[in-house]
C-alpha positions in Angstrom: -47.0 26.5 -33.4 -43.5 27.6 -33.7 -42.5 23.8 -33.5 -44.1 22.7 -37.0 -41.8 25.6 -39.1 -39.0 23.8 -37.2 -39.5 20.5 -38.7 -37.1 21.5 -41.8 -35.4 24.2 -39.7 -33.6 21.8 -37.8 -32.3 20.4 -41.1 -31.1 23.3 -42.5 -29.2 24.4 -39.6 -27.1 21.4 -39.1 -26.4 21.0 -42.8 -22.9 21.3 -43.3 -23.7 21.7 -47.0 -26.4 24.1 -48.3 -29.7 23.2 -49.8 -30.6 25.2 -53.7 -32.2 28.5 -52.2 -35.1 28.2 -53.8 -35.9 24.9 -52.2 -34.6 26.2 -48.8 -37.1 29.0 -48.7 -40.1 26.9 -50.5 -39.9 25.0 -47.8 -39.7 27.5 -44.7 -42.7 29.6 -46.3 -44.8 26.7 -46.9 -44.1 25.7 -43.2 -44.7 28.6 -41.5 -48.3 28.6 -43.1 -48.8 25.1 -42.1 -47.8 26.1 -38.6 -49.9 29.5 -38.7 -53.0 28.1 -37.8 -53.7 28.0 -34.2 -56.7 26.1 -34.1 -55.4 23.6 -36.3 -55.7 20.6 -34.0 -57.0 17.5 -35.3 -59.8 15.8 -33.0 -58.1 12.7 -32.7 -56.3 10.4 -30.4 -53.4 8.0 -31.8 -51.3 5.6 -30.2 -48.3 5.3 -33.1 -45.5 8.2 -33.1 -45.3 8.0 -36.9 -48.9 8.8 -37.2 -48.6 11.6 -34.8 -45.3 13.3 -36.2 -47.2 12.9 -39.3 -49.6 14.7 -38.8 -47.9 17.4 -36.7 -45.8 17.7 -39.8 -48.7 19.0 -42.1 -50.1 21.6 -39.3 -52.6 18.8 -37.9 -51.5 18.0 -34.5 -53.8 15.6 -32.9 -55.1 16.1 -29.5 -54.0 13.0 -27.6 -51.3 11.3 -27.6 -50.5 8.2 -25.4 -46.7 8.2 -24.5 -45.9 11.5 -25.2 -43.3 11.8 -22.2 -41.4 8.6 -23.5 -41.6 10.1 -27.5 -39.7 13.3 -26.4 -37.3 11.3 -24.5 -36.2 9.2 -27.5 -35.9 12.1 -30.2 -34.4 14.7 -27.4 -36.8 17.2 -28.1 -39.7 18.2 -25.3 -42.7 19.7 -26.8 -42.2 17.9 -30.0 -46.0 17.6 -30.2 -47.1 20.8 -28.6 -50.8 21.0 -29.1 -50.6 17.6 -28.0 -52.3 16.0 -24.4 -50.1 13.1 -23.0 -52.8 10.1 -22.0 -50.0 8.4 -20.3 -48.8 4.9 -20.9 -49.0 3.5 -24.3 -50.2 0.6 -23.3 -52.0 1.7 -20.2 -53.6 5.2 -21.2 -55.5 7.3 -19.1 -59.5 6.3 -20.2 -60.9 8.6 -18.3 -59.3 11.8 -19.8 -59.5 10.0 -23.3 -63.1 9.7 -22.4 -63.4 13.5 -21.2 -62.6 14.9 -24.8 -63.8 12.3 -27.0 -62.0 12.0 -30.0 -63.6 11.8 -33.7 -60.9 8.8 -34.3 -58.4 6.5 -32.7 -55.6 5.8 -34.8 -53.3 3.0 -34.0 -50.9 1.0 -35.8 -51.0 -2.5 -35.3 -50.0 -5.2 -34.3 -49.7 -2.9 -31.0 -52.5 -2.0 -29.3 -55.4 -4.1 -30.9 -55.3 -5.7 -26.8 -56.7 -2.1 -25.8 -59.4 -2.2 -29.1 -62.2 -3.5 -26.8 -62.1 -0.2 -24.3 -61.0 2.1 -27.3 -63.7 1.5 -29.5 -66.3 2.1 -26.8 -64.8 5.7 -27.1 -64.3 6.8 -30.4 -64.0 5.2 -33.5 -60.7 3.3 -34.5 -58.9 3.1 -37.3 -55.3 1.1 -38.3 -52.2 1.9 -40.1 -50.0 -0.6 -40.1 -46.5 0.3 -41.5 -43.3 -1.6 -41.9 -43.6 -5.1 -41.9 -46.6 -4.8 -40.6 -47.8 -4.0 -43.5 -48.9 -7.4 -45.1 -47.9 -11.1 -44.9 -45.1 -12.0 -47.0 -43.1 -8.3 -46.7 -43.1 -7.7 -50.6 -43.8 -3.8 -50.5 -41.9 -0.6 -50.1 -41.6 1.1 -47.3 -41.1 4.5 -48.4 -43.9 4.4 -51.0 -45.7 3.1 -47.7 -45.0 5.5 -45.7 -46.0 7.8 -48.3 -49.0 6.7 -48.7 -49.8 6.9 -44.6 -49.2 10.5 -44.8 -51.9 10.4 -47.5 -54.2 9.0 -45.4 -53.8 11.0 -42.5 -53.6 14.2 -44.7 -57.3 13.1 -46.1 -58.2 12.1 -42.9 -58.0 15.5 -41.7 -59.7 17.1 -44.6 -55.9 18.6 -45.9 -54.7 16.3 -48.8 -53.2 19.2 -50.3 -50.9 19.5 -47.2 -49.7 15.9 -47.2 -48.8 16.4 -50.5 -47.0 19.1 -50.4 -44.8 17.5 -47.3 -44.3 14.5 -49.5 -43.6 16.6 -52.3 -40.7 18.4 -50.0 -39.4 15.8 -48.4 -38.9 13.9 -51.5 -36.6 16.7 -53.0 -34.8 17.4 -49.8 -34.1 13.6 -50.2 -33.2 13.7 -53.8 -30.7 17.1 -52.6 -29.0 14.4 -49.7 -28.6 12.0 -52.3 -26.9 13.9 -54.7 -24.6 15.2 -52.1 -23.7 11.2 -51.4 -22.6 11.3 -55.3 -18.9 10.2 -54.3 -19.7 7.9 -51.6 -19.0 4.3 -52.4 -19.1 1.2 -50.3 -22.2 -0.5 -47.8 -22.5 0.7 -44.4 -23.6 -1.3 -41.6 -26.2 0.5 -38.6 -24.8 -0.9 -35.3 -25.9 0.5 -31.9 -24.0 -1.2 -29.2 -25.6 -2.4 -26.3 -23.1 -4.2 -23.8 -20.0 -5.7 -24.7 -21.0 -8.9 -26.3 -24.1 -7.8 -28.2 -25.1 -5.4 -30.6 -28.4 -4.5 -32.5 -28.1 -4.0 -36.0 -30.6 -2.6 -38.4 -32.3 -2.5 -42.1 -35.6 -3.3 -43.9 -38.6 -2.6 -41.4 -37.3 0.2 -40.1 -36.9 4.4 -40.5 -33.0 3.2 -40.6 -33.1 0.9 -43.3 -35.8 3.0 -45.2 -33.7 6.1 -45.2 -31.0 4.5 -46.4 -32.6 2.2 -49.6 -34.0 6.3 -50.3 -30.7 7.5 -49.8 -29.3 5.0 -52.5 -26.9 3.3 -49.7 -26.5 -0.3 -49.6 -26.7 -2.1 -46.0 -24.2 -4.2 -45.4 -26.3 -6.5 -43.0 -27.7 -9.1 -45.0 -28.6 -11.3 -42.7 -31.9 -12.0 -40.7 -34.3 -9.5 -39.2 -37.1 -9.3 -36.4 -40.6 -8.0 -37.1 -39.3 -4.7 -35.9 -36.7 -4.1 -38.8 -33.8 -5.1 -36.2 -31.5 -7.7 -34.9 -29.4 -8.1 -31.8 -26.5 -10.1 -32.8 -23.5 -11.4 -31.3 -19.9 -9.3 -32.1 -18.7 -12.5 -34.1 -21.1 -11.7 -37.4 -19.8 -8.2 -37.0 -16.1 -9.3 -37.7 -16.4 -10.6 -41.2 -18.5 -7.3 -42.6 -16.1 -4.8 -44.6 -18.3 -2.4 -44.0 -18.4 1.7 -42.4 -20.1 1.2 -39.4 -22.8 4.0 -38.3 -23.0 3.5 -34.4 -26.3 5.0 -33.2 -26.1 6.3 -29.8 -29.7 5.8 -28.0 -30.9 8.7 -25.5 -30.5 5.8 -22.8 -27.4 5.3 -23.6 -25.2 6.8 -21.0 -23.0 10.1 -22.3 -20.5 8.7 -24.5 -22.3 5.1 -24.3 -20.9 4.3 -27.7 -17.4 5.7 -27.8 -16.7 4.3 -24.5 -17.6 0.9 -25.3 -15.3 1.3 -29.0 -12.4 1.8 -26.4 -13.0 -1.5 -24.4 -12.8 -4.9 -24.9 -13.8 -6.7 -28.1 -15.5 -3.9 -30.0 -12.3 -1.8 -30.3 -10.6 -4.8 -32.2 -13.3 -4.4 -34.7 -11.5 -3.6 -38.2 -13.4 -1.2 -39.2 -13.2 0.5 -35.4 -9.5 -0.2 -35.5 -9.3 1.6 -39.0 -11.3 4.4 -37.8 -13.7 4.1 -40.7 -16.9 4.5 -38.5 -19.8 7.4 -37.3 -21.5 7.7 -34.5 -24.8 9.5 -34.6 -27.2 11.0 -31.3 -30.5 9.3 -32.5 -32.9 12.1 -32.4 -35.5 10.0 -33.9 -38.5 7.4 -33.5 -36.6 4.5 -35.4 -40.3 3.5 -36.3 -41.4 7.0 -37.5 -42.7 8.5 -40.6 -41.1 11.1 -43.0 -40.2 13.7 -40.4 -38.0 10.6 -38.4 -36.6 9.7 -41.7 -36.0 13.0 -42.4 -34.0 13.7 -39.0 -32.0 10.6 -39.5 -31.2 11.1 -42.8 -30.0 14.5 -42.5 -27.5 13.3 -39.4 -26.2 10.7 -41.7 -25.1 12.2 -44.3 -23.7 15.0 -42.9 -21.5 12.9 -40.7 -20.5 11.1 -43.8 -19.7 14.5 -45.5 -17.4 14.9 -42.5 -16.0 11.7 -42.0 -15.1 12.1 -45.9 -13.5 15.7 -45.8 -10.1 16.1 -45.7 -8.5 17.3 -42.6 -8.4 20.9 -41.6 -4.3 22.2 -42.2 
């Protein structure tokens, strides 16, 4: 389960700033004991990354997962969920193998996937999570405290509060340790990822982007109207008037160099903050509609580009 005392290993490695010692090796120790347990698998089936990586996170792994393949592709790391059995499609899973190991639970997170609760529930029982702003009907909740609160589920779902506490408990400080380091950082950013040369997506509220950030104490300079899926695609013309630093967040589709090389032609490069060079771009490595360990992946990549960005240059 090597993968599991990874999930804060990643961060530390890339940090270009270090975490209090103490904290660094809290959190290793108490990881590699999550992770020691080989039979730790949880007998469940879920549908939802955020759930999954959740419950990977606190040594639970479950034992299906429909659209494994296309969850390693977007965070760039195979084997994220080792333990894990790939039922295929998310939204056409493999029954029969579903079927051959039946689960104790189905977890999805709605509104995706009630279409497939008529065949599911003949299987196993089925449980929901919604999370973001799926989360009730007006949108007047928090989606950190929400998210928190999934991994509470999940961690008495499998019989292990104490270990989803303790991940919230160390996620939460290494959150508080990014935020300090962001201390002398002043101004809004603005999360762009570009898609052709006319359009662009831009993020905030209802997703692991704009979550990360409100945590981070960062204000998003995007103000303006999102879809149910905590994102926007929006003309370049909005883009003009925001005097903001732009984090571009290159996609695993994205071809090599997708972002850069579509900063260097036509409209985007006339950008002012593009032409003033006051922008990131970051490798999403990351379900953008994850739980802690997403946030946690983004967040780390952010601010440490923003550390960079904000050093002075090497004499």
């Amino acid at each position: 389960m090597e993968y599991q005392n990874d999930t804060f290993c990643h961060y530390v490695r890339h940090k270009t700033t270090l975490l209090p010692v103490t904290l660094l090796i809290g959190l290793l120790i108490s990881h590699a004991s999550m992770a020691g347990n080989e039979n730790s698998e949880a007998p469940i089936a879920t549908f939802d990354f955020a759930i999954a990586e959740t419950l990977n996170a606190i040594g639970h792994p479950p034992r299906f997962l429909a659209g494994l393949k296309g969850y390693e592709t977007y965070s760039r790391q195979e084997g994220i969920i080792p333990m894990a059995t790939n039922l295929g499609s998310r939204f056409l899973p493999n029954y029969e193998l579903l079927a051959s190991r039946p689960p104790q639970h189905i977890l999805i997170s709605p509104p995706a996937h009630t279409n497939l609760l008529p065949r599911l529930s003949k299987i196993a029982d089925v449980r929901e999570y919604p999370i973001y702003k799926h989360t009730d009907s007006d949108g007047d909740h928090n989606d950190w405290e929400t998210i928190e609160e999934l991994t509470r589920q999940l961690g008495s779902l499998v019989n292990d509060a104490a270990a989803s506490e303790q991940y919230i408990e160390q996620t939460n400080r290494y959150f508080d340790d990014l935020k300090s380091q962001l201390s002398s950082f002043d101004g809004p950013v603005l999360m762009v990822r570009l898609v052709d040369e006319r359009h662009a997506r831009v993020y905030g509220k209802g997703s692991v982007e704009g979550m990360a950030l409100n945590r981070l104490g960062l204000q998003n300079a995007w103000q303006g109207n999102l879809g149910q899926w905590g994102m926007a695609t929006v003309s370049a013309t909005p883009l003009f008037s925001i005097n903001a630093k732009m984090i571009f967040l290159e996609s695993p589709y994205d071809p090599p160099g997708g972002q850069s090389q579509l900063l260097s032609d036509g409209q985007w490069r006339h950008l002012p903050t593009v032409k003033e060079g006051n922008y990131i771009i970051i490798s999403t490595n990351y379900w953008s509609w994850g739980g802690l360990p997403a946030a946690l992946h983004f967040a780390d990549s952010l601010v440490s580009r923003l550390l960079e960005s904000a050093a002075p240059p090497l004499r």
